[in-house]
ROTILO-745186 format. One line per 4 residues: number of its first residue (from 1); for each residue y, x, z of N, C-alpha, C. Coordinates in steps of 0.2 Angstrom, whole numbers, plus 5000, padded with zeros to 4 digits. Atoms other than C-alpha are relative to their C-alpha. Example, Ala and Ser with C-alpha at 12.3 -4.5 7.8 and 13.67 -1.06 7.14 Angstrom:
<sites>
1 = 4994,5004,5000,4978,5062,5039,5006,5004,5000 | 4994,4996,4999,4995,5068,5036,5005,4996,5003 .
</sites>
This chain:
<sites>
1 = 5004,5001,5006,4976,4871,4931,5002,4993,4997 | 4999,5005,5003,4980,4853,4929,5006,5000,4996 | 4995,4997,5002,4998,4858,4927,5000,5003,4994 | 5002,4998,5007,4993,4867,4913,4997,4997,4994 .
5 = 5003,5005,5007,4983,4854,4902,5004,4996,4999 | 4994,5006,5001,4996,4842,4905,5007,5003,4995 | 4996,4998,5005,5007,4855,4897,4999,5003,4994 | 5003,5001,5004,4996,4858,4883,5000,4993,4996 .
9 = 5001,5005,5002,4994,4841,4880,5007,4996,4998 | 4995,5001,5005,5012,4839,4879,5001,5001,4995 | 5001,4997,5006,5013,4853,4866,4998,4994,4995 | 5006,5004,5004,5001,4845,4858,5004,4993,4997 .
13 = 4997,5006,5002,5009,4829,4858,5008,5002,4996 | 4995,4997,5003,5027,4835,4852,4998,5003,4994 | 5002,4999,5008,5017,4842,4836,4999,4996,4997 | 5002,5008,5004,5012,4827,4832,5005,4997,4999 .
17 = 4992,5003,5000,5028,4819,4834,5005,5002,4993 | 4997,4999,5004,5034,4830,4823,4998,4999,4994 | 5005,5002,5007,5020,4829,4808,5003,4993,4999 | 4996,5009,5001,5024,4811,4811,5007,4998,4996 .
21 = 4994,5002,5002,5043,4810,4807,5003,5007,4995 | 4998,4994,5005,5042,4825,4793,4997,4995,4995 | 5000,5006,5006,5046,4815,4777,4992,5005,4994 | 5003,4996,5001,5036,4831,4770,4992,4997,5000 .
25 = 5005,5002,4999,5019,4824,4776,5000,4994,4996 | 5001,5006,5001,5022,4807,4771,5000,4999,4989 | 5002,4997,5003,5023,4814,4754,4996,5004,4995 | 5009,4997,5001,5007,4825,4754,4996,4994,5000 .
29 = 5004,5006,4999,5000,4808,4759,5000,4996,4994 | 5001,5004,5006,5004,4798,4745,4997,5004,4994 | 5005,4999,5009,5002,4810,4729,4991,5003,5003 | 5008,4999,4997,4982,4813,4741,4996,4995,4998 .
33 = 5001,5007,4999,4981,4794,4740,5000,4999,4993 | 5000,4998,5007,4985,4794,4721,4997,5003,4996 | 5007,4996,5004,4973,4807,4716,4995,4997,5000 | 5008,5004,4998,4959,4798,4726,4999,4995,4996 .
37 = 4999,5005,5004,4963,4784,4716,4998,5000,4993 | 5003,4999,5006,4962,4790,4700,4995,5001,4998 | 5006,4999,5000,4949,4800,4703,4994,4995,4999 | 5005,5005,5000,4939,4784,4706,5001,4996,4993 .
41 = 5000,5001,5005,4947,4777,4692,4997,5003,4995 | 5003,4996,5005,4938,4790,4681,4993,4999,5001 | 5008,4999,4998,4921,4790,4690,5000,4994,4996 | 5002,5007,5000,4922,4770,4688,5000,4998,4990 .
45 = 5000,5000,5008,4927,4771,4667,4995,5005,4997 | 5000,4995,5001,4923,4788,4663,4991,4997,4999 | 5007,5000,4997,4903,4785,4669,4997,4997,4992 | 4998,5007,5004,4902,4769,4655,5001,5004,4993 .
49 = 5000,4997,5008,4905,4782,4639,4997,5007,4997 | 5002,4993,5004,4900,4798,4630,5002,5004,5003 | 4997,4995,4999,4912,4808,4640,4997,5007,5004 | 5002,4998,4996,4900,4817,4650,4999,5002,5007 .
53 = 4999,5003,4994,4906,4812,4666,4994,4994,5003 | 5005,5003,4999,4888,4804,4674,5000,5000,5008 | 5002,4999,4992,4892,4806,4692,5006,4998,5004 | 4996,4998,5000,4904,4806,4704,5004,5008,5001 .
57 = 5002,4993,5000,4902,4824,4706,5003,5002,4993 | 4998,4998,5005,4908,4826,4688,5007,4999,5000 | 4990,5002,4998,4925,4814,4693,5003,5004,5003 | 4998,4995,4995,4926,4825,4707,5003,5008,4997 .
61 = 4998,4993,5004,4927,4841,4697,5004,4999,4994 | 4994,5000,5006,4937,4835,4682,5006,4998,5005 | 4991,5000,4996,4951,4832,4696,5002,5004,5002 | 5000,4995,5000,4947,4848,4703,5005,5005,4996 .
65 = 5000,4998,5004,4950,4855,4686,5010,4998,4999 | 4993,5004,5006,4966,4844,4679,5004,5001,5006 | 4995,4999,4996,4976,4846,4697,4999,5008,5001 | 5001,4993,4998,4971,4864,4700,5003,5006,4995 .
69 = 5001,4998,5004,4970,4871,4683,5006,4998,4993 | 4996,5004,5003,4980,4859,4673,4998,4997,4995 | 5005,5002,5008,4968,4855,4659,4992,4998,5002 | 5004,5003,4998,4954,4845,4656,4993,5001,4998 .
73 = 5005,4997,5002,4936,4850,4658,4995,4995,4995 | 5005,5008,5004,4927,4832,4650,5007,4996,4997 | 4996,5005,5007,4935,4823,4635,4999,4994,5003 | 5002,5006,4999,4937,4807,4644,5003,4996,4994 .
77 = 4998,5004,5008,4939,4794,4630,5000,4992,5001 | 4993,5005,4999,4945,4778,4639,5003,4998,5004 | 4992,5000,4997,4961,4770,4640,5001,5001,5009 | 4999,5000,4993,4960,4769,4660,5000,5007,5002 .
81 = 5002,4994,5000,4951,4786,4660,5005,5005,5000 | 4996,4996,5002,4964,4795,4651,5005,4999,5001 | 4993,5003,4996,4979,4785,4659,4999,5004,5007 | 5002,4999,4994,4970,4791,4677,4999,5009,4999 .
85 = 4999,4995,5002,4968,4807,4669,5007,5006,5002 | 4993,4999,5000,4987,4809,4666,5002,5001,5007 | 4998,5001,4991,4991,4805,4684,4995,5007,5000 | 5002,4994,4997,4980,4818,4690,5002,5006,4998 .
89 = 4996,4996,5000,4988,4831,4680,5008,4999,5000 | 4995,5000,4998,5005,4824,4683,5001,5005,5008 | 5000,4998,4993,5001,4825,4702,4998,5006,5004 | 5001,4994,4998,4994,4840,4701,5005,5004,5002 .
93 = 4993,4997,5002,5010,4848,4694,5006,5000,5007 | 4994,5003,4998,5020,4838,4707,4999,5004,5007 | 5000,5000,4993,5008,4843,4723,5000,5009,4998 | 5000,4994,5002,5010,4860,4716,5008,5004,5002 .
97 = 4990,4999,4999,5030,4860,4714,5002,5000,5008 | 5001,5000,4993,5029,4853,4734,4997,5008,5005 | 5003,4996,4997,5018,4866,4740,5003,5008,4999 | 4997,4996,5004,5027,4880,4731,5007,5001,5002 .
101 = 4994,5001,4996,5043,4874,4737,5001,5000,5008 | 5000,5001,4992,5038,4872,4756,4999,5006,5001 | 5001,4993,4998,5031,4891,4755,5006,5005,4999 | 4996,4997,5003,5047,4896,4745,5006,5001,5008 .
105 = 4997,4999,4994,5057,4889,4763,4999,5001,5003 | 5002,4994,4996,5047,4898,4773,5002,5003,5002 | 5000,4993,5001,5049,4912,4768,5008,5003,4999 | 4995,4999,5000,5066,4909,4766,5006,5000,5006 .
109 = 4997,5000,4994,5070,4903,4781,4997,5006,5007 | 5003,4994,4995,5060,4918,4790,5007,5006,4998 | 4997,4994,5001,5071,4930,4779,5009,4998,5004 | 4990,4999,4998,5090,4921,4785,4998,5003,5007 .
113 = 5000,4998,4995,5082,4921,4802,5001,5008,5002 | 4999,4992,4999,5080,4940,4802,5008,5003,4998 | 4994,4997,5001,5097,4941,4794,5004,4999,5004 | 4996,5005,4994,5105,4931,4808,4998,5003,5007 .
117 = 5001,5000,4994,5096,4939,4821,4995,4998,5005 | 5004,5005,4996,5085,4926,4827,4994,5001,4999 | 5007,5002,5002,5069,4929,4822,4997,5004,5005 | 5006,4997,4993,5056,4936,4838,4998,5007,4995 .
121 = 5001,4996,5002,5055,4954,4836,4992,5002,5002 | 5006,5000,4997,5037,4960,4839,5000,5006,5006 | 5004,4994,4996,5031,4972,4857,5003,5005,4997 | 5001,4992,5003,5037,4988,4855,5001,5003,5006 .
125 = 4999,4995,4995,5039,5003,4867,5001,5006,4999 | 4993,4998,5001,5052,5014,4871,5004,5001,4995 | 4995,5003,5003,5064,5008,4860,5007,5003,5001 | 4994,4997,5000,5082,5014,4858,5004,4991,5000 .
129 = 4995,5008,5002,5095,4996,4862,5006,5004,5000 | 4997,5000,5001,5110,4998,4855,5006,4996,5001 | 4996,5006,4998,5123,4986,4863,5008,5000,4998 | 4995,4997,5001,5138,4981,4855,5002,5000,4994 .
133 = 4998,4998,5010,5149,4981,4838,5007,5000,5002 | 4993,4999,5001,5165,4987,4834,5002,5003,4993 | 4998,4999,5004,5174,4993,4820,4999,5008,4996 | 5002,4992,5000,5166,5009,4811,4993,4999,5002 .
137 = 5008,5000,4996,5148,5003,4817,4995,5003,4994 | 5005,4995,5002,5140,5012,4804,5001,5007,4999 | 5000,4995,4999,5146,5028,4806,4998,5004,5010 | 5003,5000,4993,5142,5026,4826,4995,5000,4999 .
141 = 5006,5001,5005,5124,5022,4818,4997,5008,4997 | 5001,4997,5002,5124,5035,4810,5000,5007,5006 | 4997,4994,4995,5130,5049,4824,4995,4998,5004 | 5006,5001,4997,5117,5042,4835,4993,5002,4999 .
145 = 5007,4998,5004,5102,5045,4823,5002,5007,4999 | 4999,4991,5002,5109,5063,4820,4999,5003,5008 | 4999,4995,4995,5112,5068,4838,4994,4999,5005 | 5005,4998,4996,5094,5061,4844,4995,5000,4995 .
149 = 5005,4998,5006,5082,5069,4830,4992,4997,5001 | 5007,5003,4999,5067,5059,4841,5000,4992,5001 | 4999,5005,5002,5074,5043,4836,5000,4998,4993 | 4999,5000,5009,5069,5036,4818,5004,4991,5002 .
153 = 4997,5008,4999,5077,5018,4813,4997,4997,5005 | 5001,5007,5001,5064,5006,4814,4997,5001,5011 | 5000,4997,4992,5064,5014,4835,5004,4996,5003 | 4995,5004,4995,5081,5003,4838,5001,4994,4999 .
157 = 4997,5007,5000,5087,4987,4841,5006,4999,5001 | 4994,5002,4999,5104,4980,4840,5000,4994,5003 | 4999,5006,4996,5109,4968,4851,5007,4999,4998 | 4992,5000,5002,5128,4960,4846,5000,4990,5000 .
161 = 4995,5006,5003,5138,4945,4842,5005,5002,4994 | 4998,5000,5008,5143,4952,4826,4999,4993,4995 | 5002,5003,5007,5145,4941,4811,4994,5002,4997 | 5004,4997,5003,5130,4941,4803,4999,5002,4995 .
165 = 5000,4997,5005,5136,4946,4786,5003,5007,5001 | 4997,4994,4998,5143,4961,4793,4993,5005,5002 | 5007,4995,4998,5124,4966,4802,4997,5000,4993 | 5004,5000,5004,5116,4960,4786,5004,5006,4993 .
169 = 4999,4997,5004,5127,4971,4776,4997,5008,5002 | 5000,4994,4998,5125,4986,4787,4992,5001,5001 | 5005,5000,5000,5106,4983,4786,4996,5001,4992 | 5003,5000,5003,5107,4983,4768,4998,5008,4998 .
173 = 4999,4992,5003,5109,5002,4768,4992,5003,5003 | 5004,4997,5001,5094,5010,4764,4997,5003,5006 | 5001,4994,4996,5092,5022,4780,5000,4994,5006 | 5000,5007,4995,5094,5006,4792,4996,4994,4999 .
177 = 5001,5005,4997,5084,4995,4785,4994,4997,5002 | 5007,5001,4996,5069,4997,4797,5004,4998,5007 | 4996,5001,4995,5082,4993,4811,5000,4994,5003 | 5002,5007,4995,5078,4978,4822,5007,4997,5001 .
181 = 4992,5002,5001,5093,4966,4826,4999,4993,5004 | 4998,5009,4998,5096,4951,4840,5004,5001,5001 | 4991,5003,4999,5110,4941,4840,5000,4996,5005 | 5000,5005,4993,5116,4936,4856,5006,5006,5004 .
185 = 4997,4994,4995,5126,4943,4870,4996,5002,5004 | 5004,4995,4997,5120,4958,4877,4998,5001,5007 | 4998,5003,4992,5125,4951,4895,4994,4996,5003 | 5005,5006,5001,5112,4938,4893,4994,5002,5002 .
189 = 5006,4999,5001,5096,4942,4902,4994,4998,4997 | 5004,5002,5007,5087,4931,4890,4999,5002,4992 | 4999,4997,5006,5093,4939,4876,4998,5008,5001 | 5006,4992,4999,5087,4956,4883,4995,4999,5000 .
193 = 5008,5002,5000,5070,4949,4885,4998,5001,4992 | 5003,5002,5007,5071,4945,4866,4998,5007,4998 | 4998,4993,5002,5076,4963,4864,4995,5005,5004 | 5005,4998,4995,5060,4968,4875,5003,5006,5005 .
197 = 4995,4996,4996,5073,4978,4888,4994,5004,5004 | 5006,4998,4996,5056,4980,4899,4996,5006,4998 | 5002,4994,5002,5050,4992,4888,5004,5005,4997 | 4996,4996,5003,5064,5001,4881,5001,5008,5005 .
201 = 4999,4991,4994,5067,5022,4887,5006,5000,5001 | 4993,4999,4998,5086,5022,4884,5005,4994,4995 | 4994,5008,5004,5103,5007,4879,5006,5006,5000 | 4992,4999,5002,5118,5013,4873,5005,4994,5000 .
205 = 4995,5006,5000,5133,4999,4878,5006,5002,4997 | 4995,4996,5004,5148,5003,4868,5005,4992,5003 | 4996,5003,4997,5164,4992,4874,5001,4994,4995 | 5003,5006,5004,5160,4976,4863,5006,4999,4996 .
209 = 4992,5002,5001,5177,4971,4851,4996,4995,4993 | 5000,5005,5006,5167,4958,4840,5004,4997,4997 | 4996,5005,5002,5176,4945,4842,5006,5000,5001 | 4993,4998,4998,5192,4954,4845,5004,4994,5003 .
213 = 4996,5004,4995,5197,4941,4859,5004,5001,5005 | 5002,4998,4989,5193,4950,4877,5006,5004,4997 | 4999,4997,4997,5201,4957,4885,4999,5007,5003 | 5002,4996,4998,5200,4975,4892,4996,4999,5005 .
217 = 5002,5002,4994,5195,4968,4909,4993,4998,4996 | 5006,5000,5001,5184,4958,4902,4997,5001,4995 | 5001,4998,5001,5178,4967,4891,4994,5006,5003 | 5004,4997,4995,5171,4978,4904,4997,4996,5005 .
221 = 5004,5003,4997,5166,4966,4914,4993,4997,4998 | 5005,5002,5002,5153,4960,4904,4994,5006,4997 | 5004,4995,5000,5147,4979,4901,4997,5000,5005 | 5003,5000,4997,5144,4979,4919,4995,4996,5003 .
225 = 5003,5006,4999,5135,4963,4920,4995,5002,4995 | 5006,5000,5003,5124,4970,4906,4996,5006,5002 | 5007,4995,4998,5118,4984,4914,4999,4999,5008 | 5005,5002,4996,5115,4976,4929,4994,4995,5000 .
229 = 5004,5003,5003,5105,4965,4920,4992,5005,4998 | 5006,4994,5002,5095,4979,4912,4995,5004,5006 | 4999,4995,4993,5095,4989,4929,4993,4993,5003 | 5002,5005,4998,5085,4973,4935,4993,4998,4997 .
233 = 5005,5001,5002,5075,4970,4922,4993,5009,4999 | 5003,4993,5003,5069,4989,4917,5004,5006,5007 | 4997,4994,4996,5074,5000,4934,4999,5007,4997 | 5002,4993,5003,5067,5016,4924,5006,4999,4993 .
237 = 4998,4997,5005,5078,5014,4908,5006,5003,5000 | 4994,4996,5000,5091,5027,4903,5008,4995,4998 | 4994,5005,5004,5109,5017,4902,5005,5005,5000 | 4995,4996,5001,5124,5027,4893,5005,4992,5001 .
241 = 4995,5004,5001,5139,5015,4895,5008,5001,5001 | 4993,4998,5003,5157,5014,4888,5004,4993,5004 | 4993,5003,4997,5172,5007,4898,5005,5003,5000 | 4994,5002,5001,5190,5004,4892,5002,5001,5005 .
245 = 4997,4999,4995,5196,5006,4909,4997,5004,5006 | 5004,4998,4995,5192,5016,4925,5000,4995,5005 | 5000,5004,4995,5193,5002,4936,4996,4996,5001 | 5005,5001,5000,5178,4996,4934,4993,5005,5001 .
249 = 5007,4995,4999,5168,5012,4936,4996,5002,5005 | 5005,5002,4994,5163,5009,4953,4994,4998,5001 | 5005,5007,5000,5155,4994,4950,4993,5002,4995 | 5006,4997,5004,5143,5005,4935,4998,5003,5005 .
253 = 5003,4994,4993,5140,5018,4949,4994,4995,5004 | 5003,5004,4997,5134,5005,4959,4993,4995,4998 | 5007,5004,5005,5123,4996,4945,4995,5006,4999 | 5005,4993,5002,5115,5016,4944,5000,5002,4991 .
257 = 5000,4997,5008,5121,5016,4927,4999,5008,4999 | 5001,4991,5001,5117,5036,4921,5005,5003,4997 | 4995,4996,5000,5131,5040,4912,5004,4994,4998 | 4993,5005,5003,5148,5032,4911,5004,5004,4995 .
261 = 4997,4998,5003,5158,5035,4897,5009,4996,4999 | 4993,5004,5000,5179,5032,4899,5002,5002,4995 | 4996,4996,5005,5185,5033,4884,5007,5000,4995 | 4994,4999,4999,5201,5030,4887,5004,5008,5001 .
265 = 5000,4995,4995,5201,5043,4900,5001,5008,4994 | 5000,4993,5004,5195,5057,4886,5003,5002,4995 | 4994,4999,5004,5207,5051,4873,5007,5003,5002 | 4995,5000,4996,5220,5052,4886,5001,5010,4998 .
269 = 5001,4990,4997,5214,5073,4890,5000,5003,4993 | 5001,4997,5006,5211,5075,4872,5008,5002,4998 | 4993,5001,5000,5229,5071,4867,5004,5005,5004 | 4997,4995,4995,5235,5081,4882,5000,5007,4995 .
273 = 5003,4992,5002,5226,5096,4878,5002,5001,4993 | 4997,4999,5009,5231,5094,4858,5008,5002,5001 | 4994,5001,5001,5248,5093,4863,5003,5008,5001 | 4996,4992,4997,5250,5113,4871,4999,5004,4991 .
277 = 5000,4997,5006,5247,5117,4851,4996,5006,5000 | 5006,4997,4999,5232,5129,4859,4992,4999,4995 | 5008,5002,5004,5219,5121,4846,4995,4999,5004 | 5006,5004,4993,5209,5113,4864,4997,4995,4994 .
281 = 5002,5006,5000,5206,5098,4852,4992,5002,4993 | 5006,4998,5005,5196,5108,4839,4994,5006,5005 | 5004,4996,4995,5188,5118,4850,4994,4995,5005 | 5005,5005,4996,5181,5100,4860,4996,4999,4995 .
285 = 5005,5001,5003,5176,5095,4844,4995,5005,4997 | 5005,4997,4998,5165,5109,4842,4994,4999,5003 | 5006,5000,4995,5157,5107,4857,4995,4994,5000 | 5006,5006,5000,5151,5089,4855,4999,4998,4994 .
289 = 5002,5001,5005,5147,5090,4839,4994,4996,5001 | 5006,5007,5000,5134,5074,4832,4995,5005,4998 | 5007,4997,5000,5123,5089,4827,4995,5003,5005 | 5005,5000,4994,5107,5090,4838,4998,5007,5001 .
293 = 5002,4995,4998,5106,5107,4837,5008,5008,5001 | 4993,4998,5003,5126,5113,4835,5003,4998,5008 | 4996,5003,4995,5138,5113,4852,4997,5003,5005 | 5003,5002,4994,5134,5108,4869,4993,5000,5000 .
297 = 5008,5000,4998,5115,5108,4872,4996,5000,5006 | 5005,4999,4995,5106,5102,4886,4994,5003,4999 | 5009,4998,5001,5088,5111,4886,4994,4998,5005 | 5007,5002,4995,5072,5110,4894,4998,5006,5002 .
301 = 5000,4993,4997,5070,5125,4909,4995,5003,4999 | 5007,4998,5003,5058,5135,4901,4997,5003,5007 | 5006,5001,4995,5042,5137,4913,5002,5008,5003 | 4999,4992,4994,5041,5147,4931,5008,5001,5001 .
305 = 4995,4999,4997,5060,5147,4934,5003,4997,5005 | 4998,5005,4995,5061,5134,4947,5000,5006,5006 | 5002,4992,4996,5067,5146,4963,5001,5006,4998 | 4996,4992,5004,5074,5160,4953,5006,5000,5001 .
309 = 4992,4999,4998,5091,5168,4955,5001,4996,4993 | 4998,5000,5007,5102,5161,4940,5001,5006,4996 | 5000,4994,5004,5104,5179,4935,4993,5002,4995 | 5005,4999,5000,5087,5178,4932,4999,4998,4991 .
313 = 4998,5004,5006,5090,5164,4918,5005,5001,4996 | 4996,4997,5004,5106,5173,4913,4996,5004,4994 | 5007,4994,5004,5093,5187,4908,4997,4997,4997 | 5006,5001,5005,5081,5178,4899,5005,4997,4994 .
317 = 4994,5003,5007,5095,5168,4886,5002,5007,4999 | 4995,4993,5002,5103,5186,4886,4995,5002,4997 | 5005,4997,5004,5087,5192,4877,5001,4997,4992 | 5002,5007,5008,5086,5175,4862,5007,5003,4998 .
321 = 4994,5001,5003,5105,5184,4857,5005,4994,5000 | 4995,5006,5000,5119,5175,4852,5003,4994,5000 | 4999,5008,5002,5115,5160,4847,4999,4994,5005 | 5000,5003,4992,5112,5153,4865,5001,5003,5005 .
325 = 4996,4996,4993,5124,5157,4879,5001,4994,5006 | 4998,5003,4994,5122,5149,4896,5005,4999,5002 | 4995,5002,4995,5135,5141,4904,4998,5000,5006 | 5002,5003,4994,5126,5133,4918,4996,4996,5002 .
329 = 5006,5004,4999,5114,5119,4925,5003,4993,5001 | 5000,5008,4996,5114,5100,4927,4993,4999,5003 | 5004,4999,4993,5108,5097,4943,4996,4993,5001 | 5001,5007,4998,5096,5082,4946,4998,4996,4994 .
333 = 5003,5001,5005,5091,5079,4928,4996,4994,4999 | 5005,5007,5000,5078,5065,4932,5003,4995,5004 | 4997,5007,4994,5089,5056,4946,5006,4997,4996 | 4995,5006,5002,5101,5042,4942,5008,5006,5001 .
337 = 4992,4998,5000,5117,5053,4947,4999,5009,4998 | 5001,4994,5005,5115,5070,4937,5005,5003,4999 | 4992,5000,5001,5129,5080,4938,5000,5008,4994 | 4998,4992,5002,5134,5101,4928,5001,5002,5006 .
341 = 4996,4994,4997,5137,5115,4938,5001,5007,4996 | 4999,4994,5005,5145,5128,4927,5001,5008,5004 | 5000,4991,5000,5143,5147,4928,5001,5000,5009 | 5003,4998,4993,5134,5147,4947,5001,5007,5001 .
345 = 5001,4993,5001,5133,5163,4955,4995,5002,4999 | 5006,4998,5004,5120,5175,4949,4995,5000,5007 | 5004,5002,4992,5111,5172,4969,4997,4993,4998 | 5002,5008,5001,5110,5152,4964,4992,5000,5000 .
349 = 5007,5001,5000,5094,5147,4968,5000,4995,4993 | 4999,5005,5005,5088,5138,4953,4995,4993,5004 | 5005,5005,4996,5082,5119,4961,4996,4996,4995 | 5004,5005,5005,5069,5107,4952,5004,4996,4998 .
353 = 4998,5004,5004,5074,5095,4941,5006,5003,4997 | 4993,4997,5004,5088,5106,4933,4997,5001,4993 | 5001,4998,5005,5090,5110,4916,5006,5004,4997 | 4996,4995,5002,5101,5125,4907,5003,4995,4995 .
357 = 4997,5004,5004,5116,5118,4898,5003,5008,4995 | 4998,4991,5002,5120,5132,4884,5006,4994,4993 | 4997,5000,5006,5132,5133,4871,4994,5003,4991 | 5006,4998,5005,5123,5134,4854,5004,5001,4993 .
361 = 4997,5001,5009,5127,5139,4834,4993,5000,4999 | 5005,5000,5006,5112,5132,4825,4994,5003,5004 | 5006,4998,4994,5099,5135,4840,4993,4998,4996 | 5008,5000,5002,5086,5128,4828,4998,5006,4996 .
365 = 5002,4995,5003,5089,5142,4818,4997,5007,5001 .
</sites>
């Protein structure tokens, strides 16, 4: 408890500190000190003639009026009067221009902060974090918000070390600019904190090339530093992450990252497979198509099949037609290592936490 008043009372001390040595204040003070004055000057003339002015309560409101309003409610009519007058609508003008101007930078420096990154996001929960910039980042952005239709903007935060006239441009686009945004490195469990990681549902890490310095290694080294960081702070949240190398995919494994993405590895197989002139590469892209309802499609095992042969569930898609054809099951669905098992035989017990992985055209349809 002590410990605590004593660091209030620092606070405390340190605003004053600052009051103190803000030229700002010292400013307000005088044209305050200048008004008083006048004012009195008017009460002390003003009283003494025909002006109307009988009080201080009269001076008081004709200063009211002449700083506030800009014009004067009593025809004062001598020289001191009307000199002290002046002043007061001068200083009105001036503590006007002042006050005007300190709200102008504000608001100004609230808006760079937001453009830059810096400004405290408020609470939120389950959140979508975004980790990461690279070249094309707004068509990433985009492919993201298409292929999870229960994600709107103002749902994600960007975490990066982008330049910030590159976030701010990419924020100026209409569809992003509900889109959250700290700057920092996503490594940093501080800068997670900003980015409220604690409550976030799922992060997406993408292999970082802001500053196109790193290295491959490190590069990924700092991917796994950030989901062990995340892993630490938020053990329940979902982490996708992208490494440039398999040489480090141990060490995700290990951090319980949920899905690794090599994608290297799938340029590499793409490549291949494109190469036998078989049309394999149009055919992938097909499958993972960015549309949420187009391709590959995990689903949700429609009720009562847990414990049924697979034949069971071939049967029942066999019924919806065409447009959804079973392949298989990923097994474990809620656990950290989650794997496919394509076209079981039709005996397969179906186990809990599965879900049917189907081929789809236009399943919403």
């Amino acid at each position: 408890m002590n410990r605590q008043k004593q660091n209030k009372r620092g606070r405390l001390q340190r605003k004053i500190k600052r009051f103190l040595k803000n030229p700002f204040t010292y400013l307000m003070l005088l044209i305050l000190i200048l008004i008083v004055i006048a004012t009195w000057v008017v009460y002390k003339t003003e009283t003494q003639t025909d002006s109307g002015i009988t009080g201080m309560f009269d001076a008081v409101w004709h200063t009211i009026v002449a700083v506030v309003a800009a014009y004067y409610d009593f025809y004062v009519k001598s020289v001191p009067g009307r000199f002290a007058s002046l002043v007061l609508l001068l200083f009105g003008m001036a503590l006007w221009t002042v006050i005007i101007g300190k709200i102008t930078s504000v608001i100004m420096d609230i808006q760079s902060k937001n453009n830059r990154g810096l400004k405290k996001i408020r609470p939120m929960k389950g959140q979508f974090l975004l980790c990461g910039w690279r070249s094309g980042f707004e068509d990433l952005l985009n492919t993201v918000l298409r292929s999870n239709p229960d994600i709107t903007p103002d749902m994600i935060v960007l975490v990066n070390n982008a330049p910030p006239q590159q976030v701010e441009q990419l924020r100026e686009n209409i569809d992003f600019k509900n889109i959250k945004y700290v700057a920092g490195d996503f490594s940093d469990a501080e800068i997670l904190k900003k980015a409220h990681i604690e409550s976030a549902s799922r992060v997406l890490v993408i292999a970082d090339s802001a500053n196109g310095k790193s290295s491959p290694m490190e590069t990924d080294s700092r991917t796994v530093l950030a989901v062990l960081n995340m892993k630490n702070l938020n053990p329940s949240v979902y982490i996708s992450a992208e490494l440039l190398d398999e040489k480090l995919a141990e060490h995700l494994r290990v951090a319980h990252c949920d899905e690794i993405i090599l994608t290297q590895e799938y340029e590499h197989s793409l490549l291949a497979t494109a190469s036998s002139g078989q049309g394999y590469s149009n055919v992938i892209k097909s499958l993972i198509s960015d549309d949420s309802d187009t391709g590959i499609i995990v689903s949700s095992l429609p009720a009562n099949f847990v414990g049924k042969n697979y034949s069971a569930l071939e049967e029942y898609y066999g019924k919806k037609g065409d447009k959804q054809i079973l392949i298989g099951l990923l097994l474990n669905s809620e656990e950290k290592c989650n794997e496919p098992l394509f076209t079981p035989s039709p005996s397969y017990i179906i186990p809990p936490s599965s879900k049917p992985i189907l081929v789809c055209t236009n399943c919403a349809g």
